[in-house]
Backbone as numpy.savetxt, mean C-alpha at the origin, in Angstrom:
# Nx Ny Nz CAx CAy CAz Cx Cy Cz
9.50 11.57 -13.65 8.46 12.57 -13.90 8.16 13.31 -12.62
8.21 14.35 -12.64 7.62 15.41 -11.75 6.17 16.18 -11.90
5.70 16.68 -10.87 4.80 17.23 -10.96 4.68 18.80 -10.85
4.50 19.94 -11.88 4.67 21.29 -11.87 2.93 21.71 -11.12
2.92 23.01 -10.22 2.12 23.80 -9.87 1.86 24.34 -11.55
0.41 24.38 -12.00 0.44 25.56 -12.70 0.35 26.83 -12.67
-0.07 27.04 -11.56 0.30 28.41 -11.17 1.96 29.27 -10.69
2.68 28.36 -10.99 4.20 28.97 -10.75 5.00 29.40 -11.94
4.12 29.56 -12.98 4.58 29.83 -14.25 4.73 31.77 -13.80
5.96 32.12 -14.38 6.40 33.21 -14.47 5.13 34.42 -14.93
4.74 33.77 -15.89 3.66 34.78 -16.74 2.65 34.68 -15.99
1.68 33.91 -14.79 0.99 33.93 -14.07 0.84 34.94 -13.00
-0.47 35.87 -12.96 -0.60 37.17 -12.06 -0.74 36.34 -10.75
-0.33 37.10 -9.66 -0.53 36.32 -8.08 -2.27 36.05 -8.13
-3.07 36.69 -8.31 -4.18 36.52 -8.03 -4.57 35.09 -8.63
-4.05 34.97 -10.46 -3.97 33.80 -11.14 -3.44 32.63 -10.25
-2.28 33.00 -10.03 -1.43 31.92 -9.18 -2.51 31.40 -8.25
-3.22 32.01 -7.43 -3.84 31.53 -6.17 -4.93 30.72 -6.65
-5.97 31.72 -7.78 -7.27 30.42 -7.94 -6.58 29.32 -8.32
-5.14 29.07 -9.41 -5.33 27.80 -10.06 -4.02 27.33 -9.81
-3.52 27.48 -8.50 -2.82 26.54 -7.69 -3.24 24.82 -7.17
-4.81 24.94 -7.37 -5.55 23.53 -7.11 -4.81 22.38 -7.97
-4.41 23.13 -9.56 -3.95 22.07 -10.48 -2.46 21.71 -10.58
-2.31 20.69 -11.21 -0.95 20.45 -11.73 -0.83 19.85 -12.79
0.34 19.64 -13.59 0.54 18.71 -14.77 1.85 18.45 -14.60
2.21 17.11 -15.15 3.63 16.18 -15.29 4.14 17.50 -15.86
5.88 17.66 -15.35 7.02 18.13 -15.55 8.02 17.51 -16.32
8.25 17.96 -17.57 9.39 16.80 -18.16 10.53 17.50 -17.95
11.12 18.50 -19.12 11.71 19.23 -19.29 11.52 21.02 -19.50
10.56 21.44 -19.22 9.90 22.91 -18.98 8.77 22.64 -18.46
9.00 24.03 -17.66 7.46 24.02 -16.82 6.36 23.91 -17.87
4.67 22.80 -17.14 3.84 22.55 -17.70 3.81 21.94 -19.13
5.45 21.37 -19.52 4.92 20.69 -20.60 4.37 19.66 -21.24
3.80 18.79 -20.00 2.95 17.55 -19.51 3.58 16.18 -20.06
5.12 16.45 -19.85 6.03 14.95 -20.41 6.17 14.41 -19.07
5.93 12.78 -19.85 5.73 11.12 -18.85 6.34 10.59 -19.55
6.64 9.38 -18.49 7.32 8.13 -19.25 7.02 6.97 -18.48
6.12 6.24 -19.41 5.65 4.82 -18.80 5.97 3.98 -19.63
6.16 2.50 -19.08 6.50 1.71 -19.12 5.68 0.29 -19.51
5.47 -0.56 -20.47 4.72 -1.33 -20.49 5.09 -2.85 -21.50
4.38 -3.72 -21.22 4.84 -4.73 -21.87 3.36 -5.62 -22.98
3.76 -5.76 -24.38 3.06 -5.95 -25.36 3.22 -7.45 -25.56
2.20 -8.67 -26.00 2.46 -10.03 -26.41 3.02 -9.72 -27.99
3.51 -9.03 -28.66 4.45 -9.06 -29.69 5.71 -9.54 -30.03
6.14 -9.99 -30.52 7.71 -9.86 -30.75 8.14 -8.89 -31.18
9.70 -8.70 -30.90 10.34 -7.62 -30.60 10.62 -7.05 -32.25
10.82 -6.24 -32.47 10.95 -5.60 -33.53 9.97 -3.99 -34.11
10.66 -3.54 -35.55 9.32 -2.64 -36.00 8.17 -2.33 -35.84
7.28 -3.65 -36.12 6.39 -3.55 -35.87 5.68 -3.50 -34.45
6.32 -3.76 -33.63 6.17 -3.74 -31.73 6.37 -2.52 -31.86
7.30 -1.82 -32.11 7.47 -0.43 -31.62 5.87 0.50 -32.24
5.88 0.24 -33.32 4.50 1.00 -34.20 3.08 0.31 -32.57
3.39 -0.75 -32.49 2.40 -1.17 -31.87 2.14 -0.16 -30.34
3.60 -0.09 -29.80 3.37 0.22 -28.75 3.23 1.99 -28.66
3.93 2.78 -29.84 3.18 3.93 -30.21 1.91 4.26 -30.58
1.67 3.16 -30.94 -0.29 3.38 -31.30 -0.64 3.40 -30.01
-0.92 2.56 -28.93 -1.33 2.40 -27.83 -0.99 3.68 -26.82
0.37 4.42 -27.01 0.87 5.27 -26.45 -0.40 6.64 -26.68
-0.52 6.75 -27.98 -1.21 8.05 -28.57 -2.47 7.73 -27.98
-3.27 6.60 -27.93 -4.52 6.23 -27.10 -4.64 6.86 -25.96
-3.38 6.29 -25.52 -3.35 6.78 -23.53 -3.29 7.91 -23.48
-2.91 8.99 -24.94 -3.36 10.53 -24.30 -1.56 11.09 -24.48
-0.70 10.26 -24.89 0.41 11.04 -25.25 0.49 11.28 -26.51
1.15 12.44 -26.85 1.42 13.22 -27.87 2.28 14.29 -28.15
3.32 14.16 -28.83 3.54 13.02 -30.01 4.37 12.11 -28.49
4.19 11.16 -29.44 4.30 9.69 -28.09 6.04 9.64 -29.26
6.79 8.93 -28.33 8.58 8.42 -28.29 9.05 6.87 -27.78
8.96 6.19 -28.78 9.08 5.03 -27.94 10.63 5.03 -27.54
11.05 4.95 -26.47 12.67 5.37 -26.63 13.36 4.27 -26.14
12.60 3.22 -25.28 13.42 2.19 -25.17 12.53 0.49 -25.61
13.06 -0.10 -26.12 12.24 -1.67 -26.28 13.37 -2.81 -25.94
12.66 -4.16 -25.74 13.90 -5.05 -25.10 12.53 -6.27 -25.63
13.23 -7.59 -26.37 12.88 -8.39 -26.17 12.81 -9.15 -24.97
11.32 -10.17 -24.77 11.35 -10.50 -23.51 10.83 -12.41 -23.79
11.96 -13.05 -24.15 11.62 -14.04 -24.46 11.18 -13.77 -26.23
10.82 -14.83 -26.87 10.37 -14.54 -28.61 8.96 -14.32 -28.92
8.00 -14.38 -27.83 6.64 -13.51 -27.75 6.31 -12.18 -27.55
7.20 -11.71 -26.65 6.79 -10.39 -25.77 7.72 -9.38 -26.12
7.46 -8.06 -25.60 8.76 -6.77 -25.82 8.45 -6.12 -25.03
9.13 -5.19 -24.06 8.81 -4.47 -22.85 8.96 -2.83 -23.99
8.42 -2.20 -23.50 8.82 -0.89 -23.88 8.70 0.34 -22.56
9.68 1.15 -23.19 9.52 2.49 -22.23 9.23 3.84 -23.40
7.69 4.48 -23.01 7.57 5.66 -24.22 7.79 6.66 -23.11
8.45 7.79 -23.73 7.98 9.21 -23.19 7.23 10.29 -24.59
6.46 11.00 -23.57 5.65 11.84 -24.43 4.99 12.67 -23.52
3.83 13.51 -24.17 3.73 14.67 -23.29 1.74 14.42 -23.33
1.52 14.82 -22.17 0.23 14.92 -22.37 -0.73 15.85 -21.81
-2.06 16.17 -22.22 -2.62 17.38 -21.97 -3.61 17.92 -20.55
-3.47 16.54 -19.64 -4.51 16.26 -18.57 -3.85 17.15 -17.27
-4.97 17.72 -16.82 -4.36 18.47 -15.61 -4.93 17.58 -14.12
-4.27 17.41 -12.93 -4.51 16.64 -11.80 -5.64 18.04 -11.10
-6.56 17.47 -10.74 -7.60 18.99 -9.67 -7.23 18.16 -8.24
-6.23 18.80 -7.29 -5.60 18.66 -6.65 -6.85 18.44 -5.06
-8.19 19.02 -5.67 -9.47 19.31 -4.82 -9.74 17.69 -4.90
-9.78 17.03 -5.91 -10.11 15.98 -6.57 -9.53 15.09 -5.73
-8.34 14.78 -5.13 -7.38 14.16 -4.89 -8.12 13.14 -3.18
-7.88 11.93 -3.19 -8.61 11.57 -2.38 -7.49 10.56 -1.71
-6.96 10.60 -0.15 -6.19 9.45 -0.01 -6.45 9.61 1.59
-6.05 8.24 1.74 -6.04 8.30 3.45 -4.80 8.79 4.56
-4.78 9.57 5.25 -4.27 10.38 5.78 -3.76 9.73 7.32
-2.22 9.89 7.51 -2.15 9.17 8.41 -2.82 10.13 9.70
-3.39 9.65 10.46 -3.82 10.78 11.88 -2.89 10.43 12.98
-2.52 9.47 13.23 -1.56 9.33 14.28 -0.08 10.04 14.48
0.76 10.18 15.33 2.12 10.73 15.12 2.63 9.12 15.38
4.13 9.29 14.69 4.97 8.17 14.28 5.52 8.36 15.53
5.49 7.03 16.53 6.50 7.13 17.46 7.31 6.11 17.60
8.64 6.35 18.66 9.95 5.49 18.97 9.33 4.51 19.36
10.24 3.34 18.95 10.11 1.92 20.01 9.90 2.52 21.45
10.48 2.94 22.08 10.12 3.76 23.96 8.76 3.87 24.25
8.87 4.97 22.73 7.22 5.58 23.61 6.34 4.54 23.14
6.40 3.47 22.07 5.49 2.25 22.00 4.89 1.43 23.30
6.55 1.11 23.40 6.46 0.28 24.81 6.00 0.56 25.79
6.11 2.19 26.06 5.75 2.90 27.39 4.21 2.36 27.14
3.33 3.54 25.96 2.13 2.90 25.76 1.78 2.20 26.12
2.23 0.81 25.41 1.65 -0.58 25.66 1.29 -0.84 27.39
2.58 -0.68 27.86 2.82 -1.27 29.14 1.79 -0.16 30.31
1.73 1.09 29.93 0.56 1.69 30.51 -0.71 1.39 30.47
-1.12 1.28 28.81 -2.47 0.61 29.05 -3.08 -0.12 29.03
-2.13 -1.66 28.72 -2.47 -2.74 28.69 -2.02 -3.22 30.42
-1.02 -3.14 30.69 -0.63 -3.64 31.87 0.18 -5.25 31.09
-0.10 -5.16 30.34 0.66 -6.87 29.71 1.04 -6.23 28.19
1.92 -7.36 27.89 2.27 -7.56 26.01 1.12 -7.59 25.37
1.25 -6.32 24.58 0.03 -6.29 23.27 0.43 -7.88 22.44
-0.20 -8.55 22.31 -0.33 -9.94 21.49 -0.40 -9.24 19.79
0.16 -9.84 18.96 -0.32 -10.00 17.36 0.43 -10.64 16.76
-1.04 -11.22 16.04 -0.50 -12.46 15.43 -0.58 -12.25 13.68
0.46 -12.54 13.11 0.31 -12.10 11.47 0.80 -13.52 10.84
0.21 -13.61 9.42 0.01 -14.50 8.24 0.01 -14.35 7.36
0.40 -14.88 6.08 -0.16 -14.52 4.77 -0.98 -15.56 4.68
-2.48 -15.36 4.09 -3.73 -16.46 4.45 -4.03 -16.70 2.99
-4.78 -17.37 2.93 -4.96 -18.33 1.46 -4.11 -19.36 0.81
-3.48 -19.28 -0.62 -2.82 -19.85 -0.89 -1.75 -18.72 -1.11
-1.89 -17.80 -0.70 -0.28 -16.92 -0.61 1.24 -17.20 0.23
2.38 -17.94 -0.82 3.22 -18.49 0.00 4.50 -16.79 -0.19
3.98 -16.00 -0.37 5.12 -14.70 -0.58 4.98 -13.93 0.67
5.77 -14.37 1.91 6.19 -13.54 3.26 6.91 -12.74 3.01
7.79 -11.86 2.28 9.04 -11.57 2.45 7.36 -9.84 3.26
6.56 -9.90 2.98 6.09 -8.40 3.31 5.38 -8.33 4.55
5.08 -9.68 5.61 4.65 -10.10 6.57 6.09 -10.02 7.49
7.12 -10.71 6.70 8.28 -10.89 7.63 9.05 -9.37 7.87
8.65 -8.36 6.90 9.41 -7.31 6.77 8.85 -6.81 7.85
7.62 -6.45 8.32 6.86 -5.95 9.34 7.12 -6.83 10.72
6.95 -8.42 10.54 7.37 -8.89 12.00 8.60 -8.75 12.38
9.19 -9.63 11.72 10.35 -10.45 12.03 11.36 -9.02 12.73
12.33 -9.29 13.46 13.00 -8.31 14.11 14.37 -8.02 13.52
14.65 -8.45 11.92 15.57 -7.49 11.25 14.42 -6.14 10.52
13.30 -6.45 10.63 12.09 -5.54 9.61 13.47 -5.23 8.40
12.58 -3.93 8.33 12.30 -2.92 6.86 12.80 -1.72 6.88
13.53 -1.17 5.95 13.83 0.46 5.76 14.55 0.96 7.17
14.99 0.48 7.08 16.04 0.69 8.22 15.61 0.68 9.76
14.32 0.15 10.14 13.51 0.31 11.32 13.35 -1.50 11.99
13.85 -2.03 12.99 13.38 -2.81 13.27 11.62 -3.70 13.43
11.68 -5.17 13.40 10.38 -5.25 13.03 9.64 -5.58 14.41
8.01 -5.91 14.46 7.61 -5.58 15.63 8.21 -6.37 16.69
9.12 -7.64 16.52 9.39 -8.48 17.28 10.35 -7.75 18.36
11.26 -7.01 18.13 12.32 -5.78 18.38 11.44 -5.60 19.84
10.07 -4.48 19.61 9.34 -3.91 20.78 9.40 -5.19 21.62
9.39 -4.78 23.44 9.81 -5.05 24.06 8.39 -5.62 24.96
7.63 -4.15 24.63 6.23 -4.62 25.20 5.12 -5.35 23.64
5.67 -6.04 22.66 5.12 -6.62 21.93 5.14 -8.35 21.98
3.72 -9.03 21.72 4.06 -10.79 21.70 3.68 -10.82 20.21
5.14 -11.07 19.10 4.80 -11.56 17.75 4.75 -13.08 18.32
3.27 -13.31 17.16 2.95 -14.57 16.58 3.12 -14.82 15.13
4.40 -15.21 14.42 4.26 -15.10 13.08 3.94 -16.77 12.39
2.69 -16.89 11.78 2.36 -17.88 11.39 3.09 -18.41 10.11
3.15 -17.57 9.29 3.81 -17.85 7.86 3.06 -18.00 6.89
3.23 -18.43 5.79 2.45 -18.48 4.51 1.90 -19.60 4.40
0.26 -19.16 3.32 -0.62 -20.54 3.34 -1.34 -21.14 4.56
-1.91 -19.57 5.01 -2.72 -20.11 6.27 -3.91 -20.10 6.30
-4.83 -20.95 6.35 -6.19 -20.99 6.58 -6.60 -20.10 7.17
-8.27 -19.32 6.97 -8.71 -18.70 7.89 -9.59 -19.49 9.09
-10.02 -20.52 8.91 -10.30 -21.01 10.43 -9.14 -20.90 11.36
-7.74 -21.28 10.21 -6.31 -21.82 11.21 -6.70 -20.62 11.99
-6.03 -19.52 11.18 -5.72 -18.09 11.64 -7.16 -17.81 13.02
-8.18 -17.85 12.46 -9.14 -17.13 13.76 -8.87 -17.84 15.30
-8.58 -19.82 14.67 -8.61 -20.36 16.19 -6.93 -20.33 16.41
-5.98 -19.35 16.23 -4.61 -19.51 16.58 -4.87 -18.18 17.48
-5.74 -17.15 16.76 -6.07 -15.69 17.40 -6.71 -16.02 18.37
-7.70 -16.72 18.78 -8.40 -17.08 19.79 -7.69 -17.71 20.74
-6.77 -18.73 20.38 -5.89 -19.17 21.63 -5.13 -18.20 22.21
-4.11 -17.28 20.99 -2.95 -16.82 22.02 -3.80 -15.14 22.49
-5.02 -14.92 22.07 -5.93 -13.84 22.91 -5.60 -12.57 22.56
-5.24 -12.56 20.81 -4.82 -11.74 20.00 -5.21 -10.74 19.93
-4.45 -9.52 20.34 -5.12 -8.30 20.47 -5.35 -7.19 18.49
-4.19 -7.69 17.90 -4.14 -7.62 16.81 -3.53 -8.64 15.81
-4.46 -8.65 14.19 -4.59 -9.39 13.63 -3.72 -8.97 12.38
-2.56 -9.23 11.59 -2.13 -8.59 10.68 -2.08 -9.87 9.52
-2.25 -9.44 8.25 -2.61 -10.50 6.71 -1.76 -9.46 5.90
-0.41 -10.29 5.25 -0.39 -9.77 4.07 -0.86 -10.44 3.25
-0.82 -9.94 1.62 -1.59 -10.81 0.63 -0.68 -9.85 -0.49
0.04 -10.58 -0.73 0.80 -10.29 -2.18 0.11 -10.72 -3.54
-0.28 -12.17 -3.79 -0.62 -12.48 -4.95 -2.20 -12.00 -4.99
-2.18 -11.46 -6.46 -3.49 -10.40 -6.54 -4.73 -11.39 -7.66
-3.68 -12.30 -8.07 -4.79 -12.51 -9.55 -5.91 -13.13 -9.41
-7.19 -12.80 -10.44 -8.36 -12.99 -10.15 -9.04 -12.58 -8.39
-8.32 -11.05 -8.30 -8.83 -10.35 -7.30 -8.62 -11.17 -5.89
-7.58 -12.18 -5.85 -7.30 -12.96 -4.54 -7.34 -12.75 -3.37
-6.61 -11.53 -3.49 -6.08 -10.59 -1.94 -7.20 -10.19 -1.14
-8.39 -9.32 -2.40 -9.56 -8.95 -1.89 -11.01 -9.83 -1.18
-10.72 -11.02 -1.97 -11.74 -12.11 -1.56 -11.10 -13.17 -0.13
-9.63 -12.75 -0.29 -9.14 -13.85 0.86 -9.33 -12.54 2.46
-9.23 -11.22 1.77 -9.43 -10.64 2.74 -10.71 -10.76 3.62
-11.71 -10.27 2.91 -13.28 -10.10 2.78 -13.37 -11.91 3.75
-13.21 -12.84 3.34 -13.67 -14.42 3.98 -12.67 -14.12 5.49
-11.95 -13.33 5.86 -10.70 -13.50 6.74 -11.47 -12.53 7.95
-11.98 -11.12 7.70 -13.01 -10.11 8.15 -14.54 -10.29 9.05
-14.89 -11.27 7.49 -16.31 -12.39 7.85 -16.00 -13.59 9.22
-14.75 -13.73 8.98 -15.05 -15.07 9.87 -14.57 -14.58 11.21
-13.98 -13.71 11.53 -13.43 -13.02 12.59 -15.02 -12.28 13.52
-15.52 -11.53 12.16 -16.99 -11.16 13.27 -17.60 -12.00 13.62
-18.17 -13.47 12.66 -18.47 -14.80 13.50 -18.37 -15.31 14.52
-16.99 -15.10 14.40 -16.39 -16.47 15.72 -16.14 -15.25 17.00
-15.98 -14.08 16.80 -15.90 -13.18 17.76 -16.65 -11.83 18.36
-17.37 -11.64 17.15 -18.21 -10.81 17.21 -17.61 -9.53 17.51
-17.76 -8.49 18.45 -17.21 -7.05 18.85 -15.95 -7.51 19.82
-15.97 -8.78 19.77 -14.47 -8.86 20.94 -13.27 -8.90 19.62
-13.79 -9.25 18.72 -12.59 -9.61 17.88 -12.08 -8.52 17.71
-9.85 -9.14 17.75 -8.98 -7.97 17.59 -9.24 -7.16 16.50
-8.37 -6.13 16.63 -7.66 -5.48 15.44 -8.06 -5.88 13.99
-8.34 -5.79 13.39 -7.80 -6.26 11.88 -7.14 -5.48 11.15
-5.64 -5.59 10.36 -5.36 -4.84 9.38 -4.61 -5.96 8.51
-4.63 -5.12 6.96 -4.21 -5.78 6.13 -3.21 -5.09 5.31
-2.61 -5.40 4.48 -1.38 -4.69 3.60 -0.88 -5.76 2.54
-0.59 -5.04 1.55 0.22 -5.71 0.62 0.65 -4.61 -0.35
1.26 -4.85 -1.67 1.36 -3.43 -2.28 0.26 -3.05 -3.62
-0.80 -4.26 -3.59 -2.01 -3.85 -4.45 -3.24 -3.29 -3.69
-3.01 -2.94 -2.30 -4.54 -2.89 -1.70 -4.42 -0.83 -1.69
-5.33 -0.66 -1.84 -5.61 0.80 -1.45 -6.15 1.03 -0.34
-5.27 2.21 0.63 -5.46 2.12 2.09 -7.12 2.84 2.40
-7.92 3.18 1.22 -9.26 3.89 1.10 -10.38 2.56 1.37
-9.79 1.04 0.95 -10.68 0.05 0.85 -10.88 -0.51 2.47
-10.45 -0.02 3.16 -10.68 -0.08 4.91 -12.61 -1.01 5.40
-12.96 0.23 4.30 -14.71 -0.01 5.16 -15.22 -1.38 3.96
-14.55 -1.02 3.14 -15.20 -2.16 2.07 -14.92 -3.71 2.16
-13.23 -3.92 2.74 -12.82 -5.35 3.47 -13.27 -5.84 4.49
-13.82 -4.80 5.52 -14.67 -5.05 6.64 -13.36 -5.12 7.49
-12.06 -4.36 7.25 -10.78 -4.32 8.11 -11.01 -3.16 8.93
-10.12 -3.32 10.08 -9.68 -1.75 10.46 -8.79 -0.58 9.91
-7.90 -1.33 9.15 -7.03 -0.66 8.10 -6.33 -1.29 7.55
-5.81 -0.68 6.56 -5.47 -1.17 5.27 -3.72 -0.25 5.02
-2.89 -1.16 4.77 -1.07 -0.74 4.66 -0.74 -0.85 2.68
-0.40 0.02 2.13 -0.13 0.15 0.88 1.59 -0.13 1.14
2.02 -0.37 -0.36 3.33 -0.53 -0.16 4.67 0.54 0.49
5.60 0.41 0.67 6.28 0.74 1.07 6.55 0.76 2.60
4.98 0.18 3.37 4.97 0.45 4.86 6.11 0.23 6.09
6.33 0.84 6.67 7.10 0.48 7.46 6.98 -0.29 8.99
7.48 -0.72 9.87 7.51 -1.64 10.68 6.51 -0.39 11.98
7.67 0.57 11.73 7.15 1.63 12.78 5.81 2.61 12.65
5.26 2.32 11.64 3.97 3.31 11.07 3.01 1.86 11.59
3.72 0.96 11.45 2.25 -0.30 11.87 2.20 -0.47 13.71
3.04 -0.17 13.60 3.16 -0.20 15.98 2.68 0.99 16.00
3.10 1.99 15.47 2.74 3.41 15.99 0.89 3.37 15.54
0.35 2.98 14.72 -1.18 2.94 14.11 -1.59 1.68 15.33
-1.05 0.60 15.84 -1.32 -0.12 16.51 -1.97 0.78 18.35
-0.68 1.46 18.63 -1.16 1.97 19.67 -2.06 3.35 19.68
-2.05 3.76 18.62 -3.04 4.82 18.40 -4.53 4.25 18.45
-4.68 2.76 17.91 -5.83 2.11 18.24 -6.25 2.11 19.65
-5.02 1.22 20.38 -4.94 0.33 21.22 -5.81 1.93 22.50
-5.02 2.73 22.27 -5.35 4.00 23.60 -6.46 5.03 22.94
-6.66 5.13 21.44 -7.70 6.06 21.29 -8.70 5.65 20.53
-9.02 4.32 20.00 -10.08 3.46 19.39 -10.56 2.36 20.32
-9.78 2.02 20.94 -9.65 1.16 22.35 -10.36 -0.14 21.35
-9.94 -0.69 20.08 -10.15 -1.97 19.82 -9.17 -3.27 20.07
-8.28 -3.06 21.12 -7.50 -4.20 21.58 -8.28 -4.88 22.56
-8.14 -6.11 23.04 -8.81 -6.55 24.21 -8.48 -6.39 25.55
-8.69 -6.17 26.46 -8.05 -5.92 27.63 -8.59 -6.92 28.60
């Protein structure tokens, strides 16, 4: 699915074009004809009546006429389906609210240079997945020094000290491991979400850090691919990594702290 300008429609006067460029609607197959295709899974068994099921539900969500075009049994309870259909909602682009990176993305070099200018020593950070979260592969993608997306991970930087704890870490562990090795930054992924996990293991991880440290305490950031990078002030973090992040957007946000928020310790 794509997203069409409505104002790039042929029959649209420039003046038109300009006020109602703010909007958009899903692109299927002609401009503005508001076709999607989502994906979802029903406790039904697979058959007729699943499909009726998952077209009813389709026409709810606002498609019309709704297509169920693909179904798959999933085990003898369940059926996955994929509908496409078209729908009538326009995006107000004014509306649109996300967090914006402010920093520029820089090389391992100019990291290191950074670091080593204004720390005079190895920026320290120490990362975990805390609670009962044993799923690293999104902690290790960021440390570990094969990383992610084709970018080495922070272990790589030269002026960096990874501490990677691993999964299933306490937050006392975590605050008195930060306190020993004099952690300038604090990184938590949190993959498993259910019964709001990520958010409450965050929130107890935030709390106990201003406790035991008060305004000295490092860095905090967090990431996984359910957190929204807008929930910053509400975790009581410094920031917040949505999925896809990369190794080099978290060093490069690191020293943008480190020299123009000045929340590392020195």
């Amino acid at each position: 699915m794509t997203m069409t300008l409505d104002g790039d429609r042929p029959d649209v006067t420039p003046a038109a074009r300009e006020n109602r460029r703010r909007y958009v609607r899903p692109y299927g197959d002609t401009t503005g004809d508001g076709m999607v295709q989502v994906s979802f899974t029903l406790p039904i068994p697979h058959g007729p009546h699943a499909e009726g099921a998952a077209q009813q539900l389709a026409a709810k969500m606002g498609l019309d006429p709704a297509l169920v075009v693909h179904s798959h049994p999933i085990g003898t309870d369940f059926t996955f389906f994929v509908v496409y259909g078209s729908v009538t909602h326009l995006v107000d682009l004014d509306e649109v609210h996300v967090v914006e990176r402010e920093y520029p993305l820089l090389t391992p070099g100019e990291i290191n240079a950074a670091v080593k200018k204004a720390l005079r020593r190895k920026l320290v950070v120490v990362g975990a997945c805390i609670g009962t979260d044993a799923h690293t592969v999104g902690i290790d993608a960021i440390l570990n020094i094969k990383g992610f997306a084709g970018e080495k991970g922070l272990e790589y930087y030269r002026e960096l000290k990874v501490v990677n704890l691993g999964a299933q870490v306490s937050v006392p562990e975590l605050v008195k491991r930060a306190r020993a090795d004099k952690a300038d930054a604090v990184l938590v992924s949190q993959v498993v979400t259910q019964r709001d996990a990520h958010i409450l293991n965050t929130r107890e991880m935030a709390a106990a850090f201003r406790e035991a440290m008060g305004e000295r305490r490092p860095l905090l950031v967090a990431g996984g691919p359910r957190f929204d990078p807008r929930m910053a002030d509400e975790l009581g973090v410094d920031r917040v990594f949505g999925r896809g992040t990369t190794p080099g957007e978290v060093a490069s946000y690191l020293v943008h702290a480190l020299t123009t928020q000045r929340k590392a310790l020195v």
